[in-house]
N, CA, C and O atoms as a DFTB+ gen file, in Angstrom:
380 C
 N C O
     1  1     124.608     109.547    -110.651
     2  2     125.919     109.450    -110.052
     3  2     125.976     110.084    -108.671
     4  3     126.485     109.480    -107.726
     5  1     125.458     111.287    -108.554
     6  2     124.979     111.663    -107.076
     7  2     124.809     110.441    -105.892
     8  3     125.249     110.451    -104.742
     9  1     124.250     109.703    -106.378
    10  2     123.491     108.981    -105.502
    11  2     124.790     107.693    -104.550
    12  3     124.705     107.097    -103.476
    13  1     126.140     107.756    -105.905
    14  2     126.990     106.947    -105.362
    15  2     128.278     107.387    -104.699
    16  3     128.784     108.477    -104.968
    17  1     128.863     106.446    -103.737
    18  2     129.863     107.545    -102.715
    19  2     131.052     107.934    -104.006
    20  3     131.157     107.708    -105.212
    21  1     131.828     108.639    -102.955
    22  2     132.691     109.876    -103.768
    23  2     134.143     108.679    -104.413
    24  3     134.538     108.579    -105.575
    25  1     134.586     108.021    -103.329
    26  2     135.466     106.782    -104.012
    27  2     134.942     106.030    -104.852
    28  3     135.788     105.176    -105.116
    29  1     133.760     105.801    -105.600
    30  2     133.133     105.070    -106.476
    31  2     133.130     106.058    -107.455
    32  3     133.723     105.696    -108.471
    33  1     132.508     107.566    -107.517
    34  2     131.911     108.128    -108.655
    35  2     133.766     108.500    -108.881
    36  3     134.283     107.991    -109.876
    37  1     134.676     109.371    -107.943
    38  2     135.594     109.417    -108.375
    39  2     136.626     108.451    -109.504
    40  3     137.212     108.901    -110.489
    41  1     136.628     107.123    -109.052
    42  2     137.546     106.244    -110.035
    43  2     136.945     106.119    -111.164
    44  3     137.598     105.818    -112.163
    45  1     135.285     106.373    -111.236
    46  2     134.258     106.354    -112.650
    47  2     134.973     107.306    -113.424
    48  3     135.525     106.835    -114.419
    49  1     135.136     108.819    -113.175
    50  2     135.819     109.596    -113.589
    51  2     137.195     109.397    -114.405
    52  3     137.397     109.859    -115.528
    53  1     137.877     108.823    -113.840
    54  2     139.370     108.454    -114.212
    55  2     139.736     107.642    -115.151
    56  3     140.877     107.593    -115.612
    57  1     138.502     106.739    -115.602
    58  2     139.053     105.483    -115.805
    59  2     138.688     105.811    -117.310
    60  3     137.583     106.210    -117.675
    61  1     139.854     105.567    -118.187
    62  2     139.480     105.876    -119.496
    63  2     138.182     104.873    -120.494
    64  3     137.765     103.821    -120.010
    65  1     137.829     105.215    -121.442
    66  2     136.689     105.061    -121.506
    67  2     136.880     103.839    -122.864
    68  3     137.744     104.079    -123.707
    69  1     136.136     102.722    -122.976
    70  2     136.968     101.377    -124.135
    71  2     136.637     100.543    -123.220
    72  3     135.699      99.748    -123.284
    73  1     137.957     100.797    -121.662
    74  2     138.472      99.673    -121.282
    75  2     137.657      99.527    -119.789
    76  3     137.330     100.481    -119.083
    77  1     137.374      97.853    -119.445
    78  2     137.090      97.218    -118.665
    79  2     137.435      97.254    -116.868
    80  3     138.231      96.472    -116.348
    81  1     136.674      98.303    -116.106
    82  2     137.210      98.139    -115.052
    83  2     137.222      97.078    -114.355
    84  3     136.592      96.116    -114.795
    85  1     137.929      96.953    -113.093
    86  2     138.531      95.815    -112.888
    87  2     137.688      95.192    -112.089
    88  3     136.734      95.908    -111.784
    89  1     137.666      93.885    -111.527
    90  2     136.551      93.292    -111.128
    91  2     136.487      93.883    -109.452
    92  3     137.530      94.264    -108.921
    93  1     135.063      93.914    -108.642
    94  2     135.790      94.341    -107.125
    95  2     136.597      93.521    -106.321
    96  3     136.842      92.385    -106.727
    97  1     137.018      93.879    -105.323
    98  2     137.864      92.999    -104.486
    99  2     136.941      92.006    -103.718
   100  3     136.933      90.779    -103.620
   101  1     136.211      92.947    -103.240
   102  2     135.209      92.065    -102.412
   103  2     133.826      92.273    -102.779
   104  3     133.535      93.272    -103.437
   105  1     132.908      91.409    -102.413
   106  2     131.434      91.759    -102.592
   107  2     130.982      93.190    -101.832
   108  3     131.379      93.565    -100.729
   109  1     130.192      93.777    -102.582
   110  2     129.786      95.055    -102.392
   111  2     130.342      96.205    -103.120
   112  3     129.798      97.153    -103.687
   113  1     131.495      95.890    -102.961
   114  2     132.725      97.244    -103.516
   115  2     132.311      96.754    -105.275
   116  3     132.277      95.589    -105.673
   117  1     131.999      98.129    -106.204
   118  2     131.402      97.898    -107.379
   119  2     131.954      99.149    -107.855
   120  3     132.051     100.121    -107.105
   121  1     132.397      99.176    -109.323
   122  2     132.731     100.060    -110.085
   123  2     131.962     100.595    -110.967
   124  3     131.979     100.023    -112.058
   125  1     131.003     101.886    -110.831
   126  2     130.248     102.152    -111.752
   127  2     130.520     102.157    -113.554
   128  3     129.606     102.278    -114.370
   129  1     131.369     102.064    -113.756
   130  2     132.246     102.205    -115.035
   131  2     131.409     100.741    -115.963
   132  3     131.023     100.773    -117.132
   133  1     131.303      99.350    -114.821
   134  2     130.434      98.371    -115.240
   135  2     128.933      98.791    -116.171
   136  3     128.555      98.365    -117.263
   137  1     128.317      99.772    -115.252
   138  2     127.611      99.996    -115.912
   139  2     127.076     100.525    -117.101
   140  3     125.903     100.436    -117.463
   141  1     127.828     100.976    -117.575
   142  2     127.766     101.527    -119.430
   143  2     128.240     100.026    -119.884
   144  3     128.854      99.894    -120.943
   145  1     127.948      98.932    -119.078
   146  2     128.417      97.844    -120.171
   147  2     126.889      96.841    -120.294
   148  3     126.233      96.589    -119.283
   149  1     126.622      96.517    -121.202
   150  2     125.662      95.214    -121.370
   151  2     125.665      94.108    -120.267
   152  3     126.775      93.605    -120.091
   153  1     124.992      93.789    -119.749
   154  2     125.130      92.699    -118.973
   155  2     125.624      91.484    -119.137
   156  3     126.382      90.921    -118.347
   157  1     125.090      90.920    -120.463
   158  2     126.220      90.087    -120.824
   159  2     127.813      89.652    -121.078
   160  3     128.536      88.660    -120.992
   161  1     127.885      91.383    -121.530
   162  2     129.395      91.723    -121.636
   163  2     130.276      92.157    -120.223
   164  3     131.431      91.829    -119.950
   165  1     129.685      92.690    -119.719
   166  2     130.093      92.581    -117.745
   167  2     130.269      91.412    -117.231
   168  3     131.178      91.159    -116.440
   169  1     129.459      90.631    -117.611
   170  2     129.543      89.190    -117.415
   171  2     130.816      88.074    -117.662
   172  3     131.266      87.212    -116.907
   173  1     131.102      88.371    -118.705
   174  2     131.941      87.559    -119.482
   175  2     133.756      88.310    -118.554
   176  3     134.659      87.684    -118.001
   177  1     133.589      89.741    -118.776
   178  2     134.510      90.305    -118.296
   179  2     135.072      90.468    -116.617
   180  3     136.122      90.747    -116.038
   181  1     133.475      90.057    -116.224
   182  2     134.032      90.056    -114.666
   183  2     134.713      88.375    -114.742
   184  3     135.740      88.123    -114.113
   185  1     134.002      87.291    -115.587
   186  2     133.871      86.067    -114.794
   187  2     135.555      85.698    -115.794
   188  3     136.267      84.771    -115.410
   189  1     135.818      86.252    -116.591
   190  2     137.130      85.860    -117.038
   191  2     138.148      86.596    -116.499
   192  3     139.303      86.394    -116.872
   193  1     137.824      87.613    -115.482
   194  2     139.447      88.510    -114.848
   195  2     139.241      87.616    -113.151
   196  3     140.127      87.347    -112.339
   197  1     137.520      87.291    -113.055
   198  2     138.276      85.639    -111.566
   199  2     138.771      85.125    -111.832
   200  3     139.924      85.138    -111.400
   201  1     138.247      83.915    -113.077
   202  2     138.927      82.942    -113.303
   203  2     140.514      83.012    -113.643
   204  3     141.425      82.186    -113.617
   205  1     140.396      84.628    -114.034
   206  2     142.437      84.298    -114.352
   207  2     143.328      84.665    -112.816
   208  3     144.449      84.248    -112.525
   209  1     142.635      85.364    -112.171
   210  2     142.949      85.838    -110.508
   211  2     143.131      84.739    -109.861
   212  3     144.115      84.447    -109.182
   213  1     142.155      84.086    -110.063
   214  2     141.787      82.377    -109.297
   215  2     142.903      81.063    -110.065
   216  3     143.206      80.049    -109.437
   217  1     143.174      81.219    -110.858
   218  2     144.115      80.397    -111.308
   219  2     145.371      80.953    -111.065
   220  3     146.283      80.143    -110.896
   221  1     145.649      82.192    -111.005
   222  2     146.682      82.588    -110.414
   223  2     147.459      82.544    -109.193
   224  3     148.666      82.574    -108.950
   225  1     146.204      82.451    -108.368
   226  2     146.389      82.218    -106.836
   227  2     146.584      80.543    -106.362
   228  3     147.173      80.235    -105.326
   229  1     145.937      79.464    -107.380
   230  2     146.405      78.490    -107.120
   231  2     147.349      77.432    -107.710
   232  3     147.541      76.249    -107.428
   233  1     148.072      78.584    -108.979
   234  2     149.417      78.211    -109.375
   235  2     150.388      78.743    -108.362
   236  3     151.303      77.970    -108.075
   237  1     150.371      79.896    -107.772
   238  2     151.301      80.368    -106.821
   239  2     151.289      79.268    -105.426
   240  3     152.190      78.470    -105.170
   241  1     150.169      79.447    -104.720
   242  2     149.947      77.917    -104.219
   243  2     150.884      76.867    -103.977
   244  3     151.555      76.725    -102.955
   245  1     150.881      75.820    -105.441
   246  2     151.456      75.088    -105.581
   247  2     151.950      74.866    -106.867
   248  3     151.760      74.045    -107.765
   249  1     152.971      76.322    -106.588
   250  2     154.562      76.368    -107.505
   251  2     154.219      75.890    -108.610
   252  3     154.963      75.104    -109.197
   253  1     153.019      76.271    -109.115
   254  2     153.188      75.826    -110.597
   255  2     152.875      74.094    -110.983
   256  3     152.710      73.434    -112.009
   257  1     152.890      73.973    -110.273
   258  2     152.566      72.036    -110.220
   259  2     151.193      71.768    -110.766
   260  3     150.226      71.847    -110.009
   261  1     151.009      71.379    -112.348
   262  2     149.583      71.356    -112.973
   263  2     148.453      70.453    -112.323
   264  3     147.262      70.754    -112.403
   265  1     148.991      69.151    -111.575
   266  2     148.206      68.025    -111.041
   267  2     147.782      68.805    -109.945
   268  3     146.565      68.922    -109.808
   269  1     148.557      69.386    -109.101
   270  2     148.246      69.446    -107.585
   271  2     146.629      70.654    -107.865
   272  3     145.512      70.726    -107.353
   273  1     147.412      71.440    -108.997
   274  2     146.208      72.897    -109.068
   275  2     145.036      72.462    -109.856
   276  3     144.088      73.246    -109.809
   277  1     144.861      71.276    -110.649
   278  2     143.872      71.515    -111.314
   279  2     142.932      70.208    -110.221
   280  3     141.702      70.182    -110.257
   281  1     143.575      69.417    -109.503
   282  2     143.125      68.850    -108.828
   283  2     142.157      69.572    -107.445
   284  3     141.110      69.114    -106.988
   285  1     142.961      70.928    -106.954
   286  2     142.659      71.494    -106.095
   287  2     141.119      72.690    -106.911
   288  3     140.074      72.965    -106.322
   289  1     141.402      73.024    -107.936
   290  2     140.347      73.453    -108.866
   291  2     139.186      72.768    -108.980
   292  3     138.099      73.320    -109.153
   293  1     139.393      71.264    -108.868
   294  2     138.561      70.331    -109.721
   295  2     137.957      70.121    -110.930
   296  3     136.849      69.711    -111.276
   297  1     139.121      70.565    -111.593
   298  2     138.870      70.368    -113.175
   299  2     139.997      69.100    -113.455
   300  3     140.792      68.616    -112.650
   301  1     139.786      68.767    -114.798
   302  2     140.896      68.227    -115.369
   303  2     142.284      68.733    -115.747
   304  3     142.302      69.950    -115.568
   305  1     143.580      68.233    -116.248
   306  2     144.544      69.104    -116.236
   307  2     144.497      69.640    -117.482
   308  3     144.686      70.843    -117.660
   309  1     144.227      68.753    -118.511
   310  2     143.964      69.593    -119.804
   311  2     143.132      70.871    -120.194
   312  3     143.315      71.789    -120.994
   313  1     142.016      70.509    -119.180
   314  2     141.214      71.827    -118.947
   315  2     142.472      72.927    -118.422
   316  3     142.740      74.023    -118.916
   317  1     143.037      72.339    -117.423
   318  2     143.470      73.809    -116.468
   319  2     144.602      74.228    -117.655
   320  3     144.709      75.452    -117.718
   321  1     145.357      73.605    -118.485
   322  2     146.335      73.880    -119.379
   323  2     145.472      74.986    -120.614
   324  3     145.970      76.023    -121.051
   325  1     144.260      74.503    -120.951
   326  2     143.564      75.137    -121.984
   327  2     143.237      77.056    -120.968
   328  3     143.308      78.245    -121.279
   329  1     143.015      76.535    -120.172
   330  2     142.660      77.974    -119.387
   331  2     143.582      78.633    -119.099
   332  3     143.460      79.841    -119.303
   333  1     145.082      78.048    -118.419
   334  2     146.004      78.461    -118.324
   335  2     146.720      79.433    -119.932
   336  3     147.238      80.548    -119.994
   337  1     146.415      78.315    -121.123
   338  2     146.939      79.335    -122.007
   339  2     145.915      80.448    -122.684
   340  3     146.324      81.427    -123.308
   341  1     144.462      80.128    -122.452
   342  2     143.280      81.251    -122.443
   343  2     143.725      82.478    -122.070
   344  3     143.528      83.369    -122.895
   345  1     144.480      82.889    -120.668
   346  2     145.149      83.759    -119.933
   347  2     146.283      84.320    -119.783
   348  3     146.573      85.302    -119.099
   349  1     147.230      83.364    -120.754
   350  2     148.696      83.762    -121.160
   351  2     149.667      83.209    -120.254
   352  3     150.884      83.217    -120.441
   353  1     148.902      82.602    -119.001
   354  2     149.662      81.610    -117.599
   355  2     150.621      80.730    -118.468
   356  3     150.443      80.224    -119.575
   357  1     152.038      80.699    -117.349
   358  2     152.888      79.290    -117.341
   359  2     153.123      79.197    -116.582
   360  3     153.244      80.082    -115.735
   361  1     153.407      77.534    -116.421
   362  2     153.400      77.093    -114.667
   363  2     155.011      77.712    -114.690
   364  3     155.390      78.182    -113.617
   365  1     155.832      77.738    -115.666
   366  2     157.011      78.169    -115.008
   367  2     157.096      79.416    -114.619
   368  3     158.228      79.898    -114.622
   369  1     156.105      80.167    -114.240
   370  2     156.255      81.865    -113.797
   371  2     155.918      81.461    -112.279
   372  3     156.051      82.339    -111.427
   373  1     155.665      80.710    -112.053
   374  2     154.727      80.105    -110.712
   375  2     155.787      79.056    -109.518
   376  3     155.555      78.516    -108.437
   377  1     156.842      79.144    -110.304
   378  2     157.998      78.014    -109.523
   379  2     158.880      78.836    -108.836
   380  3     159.805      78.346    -108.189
């Protein structure tokens, strides 16, 4: 832990211990807290708090409108509806 800066080892500190820190904002910025996790399980947890960030950002977008977002996604809409309720999303929070 030495080895990592003081805003990194600090939030390691804080962050109670179970739960999943949050994914970084940007590339580089990394939460050591990841690391007491399996790789697989980091995995799953980083790539399901994008995908709900990322669907979030392009329901806000376009107001909630399922065609316009899953089109802009490039998925299908049934897909984006299945993911949308994966995440607890409704397009009406988004209008």
């Amino acid at each position: 832990l030495e080895d990592f800066p003081e805003s990194i080892v600090g939030s390691a500190a804080s962050e109670p211990p179970g739960n999943a820190p949050p994914p970084p904002a940007e590339i580089g910025e990394f939460d050591v807290a990841w690391l007491g996790r399996p790789l697989a399980v980091a995995r799953r947890a980083f790539a399901a708090a994008f995908e709900r960030s990322y669907l979030e950002g392009l329901l806000r977008a376009t107001r909630g409108r399922i065609n316009d977002t899953a089109m802009r996604a490039g998925i299908d809409p049934r897909s984006l509806y299945t993911k949308m309720k994966r995440h607890g999303l409704r397009k009406e929070d988004f209008r």
